[in-house]
PyMOL CGO cylinders between C-alpha atoms (Angstrom):
from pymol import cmd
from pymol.cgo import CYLINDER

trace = [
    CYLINDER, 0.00, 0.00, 0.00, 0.98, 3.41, -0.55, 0.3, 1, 1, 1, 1, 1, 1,
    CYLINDER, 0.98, 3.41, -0.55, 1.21, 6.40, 1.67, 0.3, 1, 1, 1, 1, 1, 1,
    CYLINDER, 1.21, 6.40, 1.67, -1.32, 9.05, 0.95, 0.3, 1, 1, 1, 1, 1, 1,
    CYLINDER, -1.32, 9.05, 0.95, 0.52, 12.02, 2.03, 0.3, 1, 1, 1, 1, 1, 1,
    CYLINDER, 0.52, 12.02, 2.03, 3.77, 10.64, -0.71, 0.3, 1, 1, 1, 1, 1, 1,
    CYLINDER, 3.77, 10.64, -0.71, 0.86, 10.34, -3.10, 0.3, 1, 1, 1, 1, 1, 1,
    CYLINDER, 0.86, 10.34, -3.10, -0.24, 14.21, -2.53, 0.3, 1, 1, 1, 1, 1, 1,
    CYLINDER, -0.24, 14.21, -2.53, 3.37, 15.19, -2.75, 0.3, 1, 1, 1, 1, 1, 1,
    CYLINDER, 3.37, 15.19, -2.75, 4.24, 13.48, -5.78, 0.3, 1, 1, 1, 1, 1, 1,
    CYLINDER, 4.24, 13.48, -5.78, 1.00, 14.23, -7.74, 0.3, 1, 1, 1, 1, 1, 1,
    CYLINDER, 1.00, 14.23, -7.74, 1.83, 17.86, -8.49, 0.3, 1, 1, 1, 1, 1, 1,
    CYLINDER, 1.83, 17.86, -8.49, 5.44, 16.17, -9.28, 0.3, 1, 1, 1, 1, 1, 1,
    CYLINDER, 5.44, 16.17, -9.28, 3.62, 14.44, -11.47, 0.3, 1, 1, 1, 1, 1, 1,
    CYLINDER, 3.62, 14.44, -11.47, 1.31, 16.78, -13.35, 0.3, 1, 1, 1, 1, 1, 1,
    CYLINDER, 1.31, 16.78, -13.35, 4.62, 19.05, -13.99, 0.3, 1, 1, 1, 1, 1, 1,
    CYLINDER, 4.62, 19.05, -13.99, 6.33, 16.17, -15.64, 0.3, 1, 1, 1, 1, 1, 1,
    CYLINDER, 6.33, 16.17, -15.64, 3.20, 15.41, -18.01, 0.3, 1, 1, 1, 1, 1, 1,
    CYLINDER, 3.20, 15.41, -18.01, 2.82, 19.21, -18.81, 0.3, 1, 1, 1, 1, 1, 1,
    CYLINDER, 2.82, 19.21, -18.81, 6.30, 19.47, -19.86, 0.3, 1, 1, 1, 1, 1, 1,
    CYLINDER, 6.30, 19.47, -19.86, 6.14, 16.20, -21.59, 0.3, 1, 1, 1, 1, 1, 1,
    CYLINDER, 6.14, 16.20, -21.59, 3.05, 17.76, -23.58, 0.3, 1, 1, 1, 1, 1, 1,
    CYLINDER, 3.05, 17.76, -23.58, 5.39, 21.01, -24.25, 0.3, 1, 1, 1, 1, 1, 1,
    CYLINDER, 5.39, 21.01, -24.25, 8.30, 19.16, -25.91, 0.3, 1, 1, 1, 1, 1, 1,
    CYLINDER, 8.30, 19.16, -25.91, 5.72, 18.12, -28.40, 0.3, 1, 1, 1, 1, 1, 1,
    CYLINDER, 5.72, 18.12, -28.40, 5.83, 20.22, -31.70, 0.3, 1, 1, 1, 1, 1, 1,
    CYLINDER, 5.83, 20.22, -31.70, 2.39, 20.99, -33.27, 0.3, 1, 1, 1, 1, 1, 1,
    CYLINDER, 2.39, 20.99, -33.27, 2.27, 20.35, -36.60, 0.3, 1, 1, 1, 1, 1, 1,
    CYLINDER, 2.27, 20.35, -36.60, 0.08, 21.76, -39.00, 0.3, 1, 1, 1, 1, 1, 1,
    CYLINDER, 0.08, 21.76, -39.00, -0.80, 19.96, -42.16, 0.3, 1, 1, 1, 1, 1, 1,
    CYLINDER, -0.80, 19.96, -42.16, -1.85, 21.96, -45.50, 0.3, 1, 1, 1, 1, 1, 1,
    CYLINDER, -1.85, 21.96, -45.50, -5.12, 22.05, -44.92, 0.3, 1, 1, 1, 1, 1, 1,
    CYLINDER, -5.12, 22.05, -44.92, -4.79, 23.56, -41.74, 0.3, 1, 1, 1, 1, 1, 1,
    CYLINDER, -4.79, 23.56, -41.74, -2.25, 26.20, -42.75, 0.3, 1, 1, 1, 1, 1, 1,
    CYLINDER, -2.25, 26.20, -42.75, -5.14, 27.13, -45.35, 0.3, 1, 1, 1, 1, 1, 1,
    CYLINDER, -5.14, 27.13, -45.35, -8.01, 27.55, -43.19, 0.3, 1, 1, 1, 1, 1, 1,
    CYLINDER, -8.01, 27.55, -43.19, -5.84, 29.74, -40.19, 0.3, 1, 1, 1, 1, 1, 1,
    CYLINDER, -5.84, 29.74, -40.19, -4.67, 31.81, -43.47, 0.3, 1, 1, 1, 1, 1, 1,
    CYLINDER, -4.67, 31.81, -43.47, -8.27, 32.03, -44.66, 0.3, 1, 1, 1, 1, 1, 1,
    CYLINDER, -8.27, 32.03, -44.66, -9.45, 33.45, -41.16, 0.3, 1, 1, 1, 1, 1, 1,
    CYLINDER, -9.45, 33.45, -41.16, -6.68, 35.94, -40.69, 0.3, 1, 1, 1, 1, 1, 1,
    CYLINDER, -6.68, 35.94, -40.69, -7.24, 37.89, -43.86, 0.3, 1, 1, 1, 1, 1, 1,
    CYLINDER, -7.24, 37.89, -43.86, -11.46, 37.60, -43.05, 0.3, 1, 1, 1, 1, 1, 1,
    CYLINDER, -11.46, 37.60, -43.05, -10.38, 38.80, -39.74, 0.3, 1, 1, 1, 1, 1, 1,
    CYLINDER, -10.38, 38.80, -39.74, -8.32, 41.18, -41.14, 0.3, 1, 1, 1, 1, 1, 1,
    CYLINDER, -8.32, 41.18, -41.14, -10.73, 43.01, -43.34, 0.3, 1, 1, 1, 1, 1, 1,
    CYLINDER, -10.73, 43.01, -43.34, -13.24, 42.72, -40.65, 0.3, 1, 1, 1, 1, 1, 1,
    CYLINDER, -13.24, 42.72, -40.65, -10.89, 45.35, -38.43, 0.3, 1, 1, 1, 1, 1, 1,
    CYLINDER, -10.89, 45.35, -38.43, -10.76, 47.35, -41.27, 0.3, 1, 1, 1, 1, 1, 1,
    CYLINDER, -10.76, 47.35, -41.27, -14.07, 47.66, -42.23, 0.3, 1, 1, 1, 1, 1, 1,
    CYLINDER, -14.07, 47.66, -42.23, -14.38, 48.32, -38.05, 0.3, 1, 1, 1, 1, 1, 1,
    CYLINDER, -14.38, 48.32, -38.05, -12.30, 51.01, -37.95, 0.3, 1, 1, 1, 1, 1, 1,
    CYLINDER, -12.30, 51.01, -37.95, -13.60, 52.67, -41.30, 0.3, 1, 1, 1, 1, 1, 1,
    CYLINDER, -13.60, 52.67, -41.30, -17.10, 52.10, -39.64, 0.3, 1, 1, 1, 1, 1, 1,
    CYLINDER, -17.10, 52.10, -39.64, -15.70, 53.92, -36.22, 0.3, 1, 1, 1, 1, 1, 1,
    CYLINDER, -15.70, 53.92, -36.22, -13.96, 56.78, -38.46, 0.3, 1, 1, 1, 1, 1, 1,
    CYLINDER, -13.96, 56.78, -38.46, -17.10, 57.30, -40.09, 0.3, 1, 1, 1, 1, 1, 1,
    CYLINDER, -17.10, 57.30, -40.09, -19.25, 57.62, -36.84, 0.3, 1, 1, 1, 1, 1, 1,
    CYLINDER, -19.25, 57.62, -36.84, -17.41, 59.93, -35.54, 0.3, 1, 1, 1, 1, 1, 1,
    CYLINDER, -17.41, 59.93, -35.54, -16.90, 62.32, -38.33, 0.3, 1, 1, 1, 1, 1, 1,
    CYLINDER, -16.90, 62.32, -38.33, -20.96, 62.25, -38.85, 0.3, 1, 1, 1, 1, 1, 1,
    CYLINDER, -20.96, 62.25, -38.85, -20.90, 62.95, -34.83, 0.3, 1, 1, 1, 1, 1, 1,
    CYLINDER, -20.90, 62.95, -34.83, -18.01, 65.48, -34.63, 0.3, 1, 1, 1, 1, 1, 1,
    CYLINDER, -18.01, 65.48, -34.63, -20.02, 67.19, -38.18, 0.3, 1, 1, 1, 1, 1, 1,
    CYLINDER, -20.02, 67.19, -38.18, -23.53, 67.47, -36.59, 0.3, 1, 1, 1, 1, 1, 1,
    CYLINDER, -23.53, 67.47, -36.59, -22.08, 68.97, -32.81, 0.3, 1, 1, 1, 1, 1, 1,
    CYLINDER, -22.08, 68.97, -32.81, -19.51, 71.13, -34.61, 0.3, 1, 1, 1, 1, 1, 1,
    CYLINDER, -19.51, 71.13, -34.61, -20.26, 71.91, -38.10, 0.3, 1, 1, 1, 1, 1, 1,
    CYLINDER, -20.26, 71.91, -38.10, -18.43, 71.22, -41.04, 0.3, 1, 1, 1, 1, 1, 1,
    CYLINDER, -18.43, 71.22, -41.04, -14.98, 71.85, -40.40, 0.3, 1, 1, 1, 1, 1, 1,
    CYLINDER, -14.98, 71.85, -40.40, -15.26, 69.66, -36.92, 0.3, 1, 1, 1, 1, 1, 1,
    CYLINDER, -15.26, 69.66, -36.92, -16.28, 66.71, -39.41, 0.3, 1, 1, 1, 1, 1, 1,
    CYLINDER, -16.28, 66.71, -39.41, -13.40, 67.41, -41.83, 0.3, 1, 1, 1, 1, 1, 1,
    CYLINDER, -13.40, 67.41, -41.83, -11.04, 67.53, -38.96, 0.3, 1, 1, 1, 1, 1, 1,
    CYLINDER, -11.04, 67.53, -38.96, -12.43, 64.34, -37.37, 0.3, 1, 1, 1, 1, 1, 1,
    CYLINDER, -12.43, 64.34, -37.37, -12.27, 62.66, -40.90, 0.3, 1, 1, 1, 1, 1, 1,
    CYLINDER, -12.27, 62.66, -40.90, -8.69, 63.71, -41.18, 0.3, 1, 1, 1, 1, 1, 1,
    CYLINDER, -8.69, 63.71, -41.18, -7.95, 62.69, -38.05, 0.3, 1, 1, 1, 1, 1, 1,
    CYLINDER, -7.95, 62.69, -38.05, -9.06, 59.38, -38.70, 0.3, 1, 1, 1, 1, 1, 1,
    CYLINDER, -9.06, 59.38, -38.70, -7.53, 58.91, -41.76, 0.3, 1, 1, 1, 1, 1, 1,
    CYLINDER, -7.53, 58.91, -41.76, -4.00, 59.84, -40.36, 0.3, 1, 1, 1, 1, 1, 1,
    CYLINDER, -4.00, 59.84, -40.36, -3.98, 56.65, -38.57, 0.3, 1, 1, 1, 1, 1, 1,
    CYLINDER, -3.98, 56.65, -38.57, -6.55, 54.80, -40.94, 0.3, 1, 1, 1, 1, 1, 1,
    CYLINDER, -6.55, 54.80, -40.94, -4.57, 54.69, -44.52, 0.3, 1, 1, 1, 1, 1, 1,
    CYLINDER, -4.57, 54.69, -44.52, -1.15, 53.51, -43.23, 0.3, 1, 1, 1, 1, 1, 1,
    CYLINDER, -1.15, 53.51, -43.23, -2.88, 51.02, -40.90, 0.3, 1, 1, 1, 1, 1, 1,
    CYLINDER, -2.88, 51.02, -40.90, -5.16, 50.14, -44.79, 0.3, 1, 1, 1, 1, 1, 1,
    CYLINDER, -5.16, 50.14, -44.79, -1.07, 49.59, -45.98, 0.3, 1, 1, 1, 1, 1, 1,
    CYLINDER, -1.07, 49.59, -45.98, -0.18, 47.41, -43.59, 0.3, 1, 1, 1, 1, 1, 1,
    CYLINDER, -0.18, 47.41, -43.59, -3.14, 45.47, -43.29, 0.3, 1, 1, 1, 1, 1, 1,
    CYLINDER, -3.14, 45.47, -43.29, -2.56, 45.02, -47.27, 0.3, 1, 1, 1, 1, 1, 1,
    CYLINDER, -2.56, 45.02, -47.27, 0.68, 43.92, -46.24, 0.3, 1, 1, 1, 1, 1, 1,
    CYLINDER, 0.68, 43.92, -46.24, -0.43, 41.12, -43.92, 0.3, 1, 1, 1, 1, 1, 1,
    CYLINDER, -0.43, 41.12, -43.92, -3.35, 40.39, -46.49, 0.3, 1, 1, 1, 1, 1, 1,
    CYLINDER, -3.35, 40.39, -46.49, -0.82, 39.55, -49.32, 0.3, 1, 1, 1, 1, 1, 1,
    CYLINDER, -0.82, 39.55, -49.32, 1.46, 37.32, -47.49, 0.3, 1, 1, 1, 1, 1, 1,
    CYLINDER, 1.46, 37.32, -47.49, -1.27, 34.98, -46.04, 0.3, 1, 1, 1, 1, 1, 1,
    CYLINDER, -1.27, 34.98, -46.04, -0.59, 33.70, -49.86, 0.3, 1, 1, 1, 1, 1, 1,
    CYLINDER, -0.59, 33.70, -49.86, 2.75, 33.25, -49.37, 0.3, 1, 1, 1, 1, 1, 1,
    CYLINDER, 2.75, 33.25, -49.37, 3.97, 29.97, -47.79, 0.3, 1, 1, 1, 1, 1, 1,
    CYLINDER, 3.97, 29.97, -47.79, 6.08, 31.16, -45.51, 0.3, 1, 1, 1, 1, 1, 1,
    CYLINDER, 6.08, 31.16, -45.51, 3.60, 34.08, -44.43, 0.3, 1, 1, 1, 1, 1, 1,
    CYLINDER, 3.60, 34.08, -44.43, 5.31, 36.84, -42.41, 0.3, 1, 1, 1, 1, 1, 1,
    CYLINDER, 5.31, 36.84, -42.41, 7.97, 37.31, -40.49, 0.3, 1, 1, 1, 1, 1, 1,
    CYLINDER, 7.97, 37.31, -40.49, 8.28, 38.83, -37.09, 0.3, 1, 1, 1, 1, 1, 1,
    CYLINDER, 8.28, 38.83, -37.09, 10.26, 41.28, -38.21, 0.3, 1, 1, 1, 1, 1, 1,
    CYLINDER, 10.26, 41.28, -38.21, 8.70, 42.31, -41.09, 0.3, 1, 1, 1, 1, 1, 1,
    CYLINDER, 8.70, 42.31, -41.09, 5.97, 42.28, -38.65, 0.3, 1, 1, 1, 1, 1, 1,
    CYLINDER, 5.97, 42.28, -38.65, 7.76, 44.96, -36.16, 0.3, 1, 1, 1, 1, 1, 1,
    CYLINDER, 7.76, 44.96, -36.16, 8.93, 46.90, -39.19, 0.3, 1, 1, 1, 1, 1, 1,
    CYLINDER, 8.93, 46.90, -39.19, 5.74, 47.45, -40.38, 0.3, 1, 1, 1, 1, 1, 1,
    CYLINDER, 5.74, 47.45, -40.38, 4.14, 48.63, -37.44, 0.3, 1, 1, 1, 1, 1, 1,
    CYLINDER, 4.14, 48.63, -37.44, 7.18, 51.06, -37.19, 0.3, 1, 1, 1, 1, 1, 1,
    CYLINDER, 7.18, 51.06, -37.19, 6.58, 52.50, -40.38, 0.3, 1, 1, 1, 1, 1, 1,
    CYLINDER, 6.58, 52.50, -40.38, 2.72, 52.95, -39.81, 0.3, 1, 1, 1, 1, 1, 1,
    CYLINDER, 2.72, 52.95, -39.81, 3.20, 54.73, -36.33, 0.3, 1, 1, 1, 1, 1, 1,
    CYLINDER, 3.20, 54.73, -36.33, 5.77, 56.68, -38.32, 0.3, 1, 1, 1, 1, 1, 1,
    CYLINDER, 5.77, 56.68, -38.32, 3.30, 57.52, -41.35, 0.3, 1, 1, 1, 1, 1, 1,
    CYLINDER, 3.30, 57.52, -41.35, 0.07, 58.39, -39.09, 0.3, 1, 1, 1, 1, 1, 1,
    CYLINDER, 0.07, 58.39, -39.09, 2.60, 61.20, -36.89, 0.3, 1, 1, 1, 1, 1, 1,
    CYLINDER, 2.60, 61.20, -36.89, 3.63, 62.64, -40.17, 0.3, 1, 1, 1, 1, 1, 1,
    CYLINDER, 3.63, 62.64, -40.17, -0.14, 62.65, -41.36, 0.3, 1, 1, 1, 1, 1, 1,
    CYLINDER, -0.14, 62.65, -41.36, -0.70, 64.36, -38.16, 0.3, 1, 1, 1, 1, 1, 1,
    CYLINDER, -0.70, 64.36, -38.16, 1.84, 66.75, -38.65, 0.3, 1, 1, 1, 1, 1, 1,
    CYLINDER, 1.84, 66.75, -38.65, 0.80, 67.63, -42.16, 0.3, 1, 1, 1, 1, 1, 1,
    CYLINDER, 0.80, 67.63, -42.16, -2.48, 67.98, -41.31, 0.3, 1, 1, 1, 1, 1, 1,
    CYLINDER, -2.48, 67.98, -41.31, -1.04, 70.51, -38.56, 0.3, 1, 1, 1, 1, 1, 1,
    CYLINDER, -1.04, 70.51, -38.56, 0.51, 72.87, -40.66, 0.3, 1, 1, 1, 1, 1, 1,
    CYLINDER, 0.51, 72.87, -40.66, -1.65, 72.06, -43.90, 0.3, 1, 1, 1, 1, 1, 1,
    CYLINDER, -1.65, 72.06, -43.90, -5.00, 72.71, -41.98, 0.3, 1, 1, 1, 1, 1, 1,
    CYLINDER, -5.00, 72.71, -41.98, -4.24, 75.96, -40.16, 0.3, 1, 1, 1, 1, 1, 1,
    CYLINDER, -4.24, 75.96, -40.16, -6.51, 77.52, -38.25, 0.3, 1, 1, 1, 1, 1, 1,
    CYLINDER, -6.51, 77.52, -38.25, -9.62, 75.61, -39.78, 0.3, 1, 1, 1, 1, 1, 1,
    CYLINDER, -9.62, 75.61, -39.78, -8.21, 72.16, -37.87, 0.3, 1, 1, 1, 1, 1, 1,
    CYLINDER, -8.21, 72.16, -37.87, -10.29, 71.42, -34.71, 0.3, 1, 1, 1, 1, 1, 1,
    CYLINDER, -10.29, 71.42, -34.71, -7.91, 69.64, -32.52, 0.3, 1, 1, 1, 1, 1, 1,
    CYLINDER, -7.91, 69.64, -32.52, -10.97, 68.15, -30.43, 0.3, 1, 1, 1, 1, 1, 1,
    CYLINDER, -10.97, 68.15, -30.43, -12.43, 66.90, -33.53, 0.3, 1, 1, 1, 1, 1, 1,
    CYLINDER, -12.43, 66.90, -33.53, -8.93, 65.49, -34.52, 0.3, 1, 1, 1, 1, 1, 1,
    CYLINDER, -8.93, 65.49, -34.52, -8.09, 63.65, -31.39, 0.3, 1, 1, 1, 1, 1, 1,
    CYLINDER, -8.09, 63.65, -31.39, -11.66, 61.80, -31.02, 0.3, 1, 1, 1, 1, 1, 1,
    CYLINDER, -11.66, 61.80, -31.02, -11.09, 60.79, -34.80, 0.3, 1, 1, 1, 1, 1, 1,
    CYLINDER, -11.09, 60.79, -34.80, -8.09, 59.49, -33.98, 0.3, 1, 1, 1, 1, 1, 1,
    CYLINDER, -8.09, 59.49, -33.98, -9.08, 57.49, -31.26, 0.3, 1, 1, 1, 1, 1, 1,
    CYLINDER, -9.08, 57.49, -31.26, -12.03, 55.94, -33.51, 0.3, 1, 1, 1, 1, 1, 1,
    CYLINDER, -12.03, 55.94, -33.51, -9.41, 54.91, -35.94, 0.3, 1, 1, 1, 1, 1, 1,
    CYLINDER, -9.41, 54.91, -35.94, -7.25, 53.26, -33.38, 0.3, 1, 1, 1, 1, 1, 1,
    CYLINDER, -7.25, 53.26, -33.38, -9.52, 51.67, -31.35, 0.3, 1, 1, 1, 1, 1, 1,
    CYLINDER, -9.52, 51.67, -31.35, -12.12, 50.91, -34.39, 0.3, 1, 1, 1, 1, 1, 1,
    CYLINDER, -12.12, 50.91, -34.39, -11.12, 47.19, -33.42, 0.3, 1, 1, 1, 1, 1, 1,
    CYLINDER, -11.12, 47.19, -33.42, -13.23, 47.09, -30.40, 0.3, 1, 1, 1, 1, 1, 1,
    CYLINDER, -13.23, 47.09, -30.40, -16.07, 46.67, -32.00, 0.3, 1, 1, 1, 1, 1, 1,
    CYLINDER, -16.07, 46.67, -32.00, -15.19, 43.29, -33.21, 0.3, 1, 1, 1, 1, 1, 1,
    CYLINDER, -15.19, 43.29, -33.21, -13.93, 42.33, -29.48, 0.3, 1, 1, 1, 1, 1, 1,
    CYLINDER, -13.93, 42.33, -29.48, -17.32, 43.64, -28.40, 0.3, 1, 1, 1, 1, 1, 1,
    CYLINDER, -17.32, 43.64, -28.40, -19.80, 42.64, -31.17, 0.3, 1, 1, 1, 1, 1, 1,
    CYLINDER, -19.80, 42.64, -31.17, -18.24, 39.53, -31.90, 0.3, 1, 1, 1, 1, 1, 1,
    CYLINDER, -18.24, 39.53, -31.90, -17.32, 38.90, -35.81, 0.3, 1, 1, 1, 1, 1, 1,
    CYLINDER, -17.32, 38.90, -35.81, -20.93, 38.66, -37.46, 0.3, 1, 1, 1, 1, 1, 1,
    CYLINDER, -20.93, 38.66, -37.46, -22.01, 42.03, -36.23, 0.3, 1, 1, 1, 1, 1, 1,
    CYLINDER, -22.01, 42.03, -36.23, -18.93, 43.58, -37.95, 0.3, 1, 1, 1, 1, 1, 1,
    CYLINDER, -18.93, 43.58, -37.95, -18.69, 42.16, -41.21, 0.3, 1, 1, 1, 1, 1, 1,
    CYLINDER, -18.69, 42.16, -41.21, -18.04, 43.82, -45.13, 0.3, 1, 1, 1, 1, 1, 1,
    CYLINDER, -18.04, 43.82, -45.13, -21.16, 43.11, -46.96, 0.3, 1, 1, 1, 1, 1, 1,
    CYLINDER, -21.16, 43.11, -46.96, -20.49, 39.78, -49.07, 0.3, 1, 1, 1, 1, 1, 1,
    CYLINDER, -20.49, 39.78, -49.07, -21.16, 39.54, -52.80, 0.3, 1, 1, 1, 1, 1, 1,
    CYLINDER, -21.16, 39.54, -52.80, -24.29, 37.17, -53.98, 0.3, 1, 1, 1, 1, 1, 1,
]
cmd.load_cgo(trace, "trace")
């Protein structure tokens, strides 16, 4: 017979050695599978998009009926400044879920370098393009809409969120 308190002390013993056993494990994916993650990323992708455009939109229509039209044109720019480059990049990811060796991380990192790069010199140019007729207010909340456009698919789920598809 064994002792019950060895048995407590070795069973978390235990359960680390499976779990690590598990770990050493490498997954792999067969064709098929590659396909249908590849397939979901760039629905996914354009789903985000379409969010954030939605979001951009919303806001602009918002920041246009509280503060007339140059409050929409700001909030419109303001979205776009972070809107087209993150449209590039997106692209970017879109196109290599065709490739077989997708993405790299650093291509990855890059990216995202140059589109936080791209929006602050949007912003800039808008700045000293805009003058005087450039609500900041307006700016700033279409900003946010663009970068946090996202949310809706975190918060609506996928199928509330969608690009109309053809028939």
């Amino acid at each position: 017979m064994t002792d019950p308190s060895a048995e407590r002390v070795l069973q978390p013993v235990q359960k680390q050695v499976q779990a690590q056993q598990i770990e050493d494990v490498p997954v792999v994916l067969t064709e098929a599978d590659l396909a249908q993650i590849n397939a979901r990323a760039r629905i996914e992708l354009m789903q985000v998009v379409f969010a954030q455009a939605l979001s951009a939109i919303v806001v602009a229509l918002l920041s246009w009926l509280l503060g007339g039209f140059d409050a929409g044109w700001s909030a419109l720019a303001g979205s776009a400044a972070y809107f087209v480059p993150n449209v590039l990049f997106a692209l970017r990811l879109f196109v290599s879920t065709f490739r077989p060796g997708g993405s790299s991380a650093l291509v990855f990192l890059v990216g995202e370098f140059l589109k936080v790069g791209a929006a602050v010199g949007l912003l800039w140019l808008l700045a000293h393009v805009g003058g005087e007729r450039v609500v900041w207010l307006a700016v700033i909340a279409g900003l946010i809409a663009a970068l946090k456009g996202y949310m809706l698919v975190l918060m609506f789920g996928t199928r509330a969120i969608s690009p109309p598809k053809n028939s």
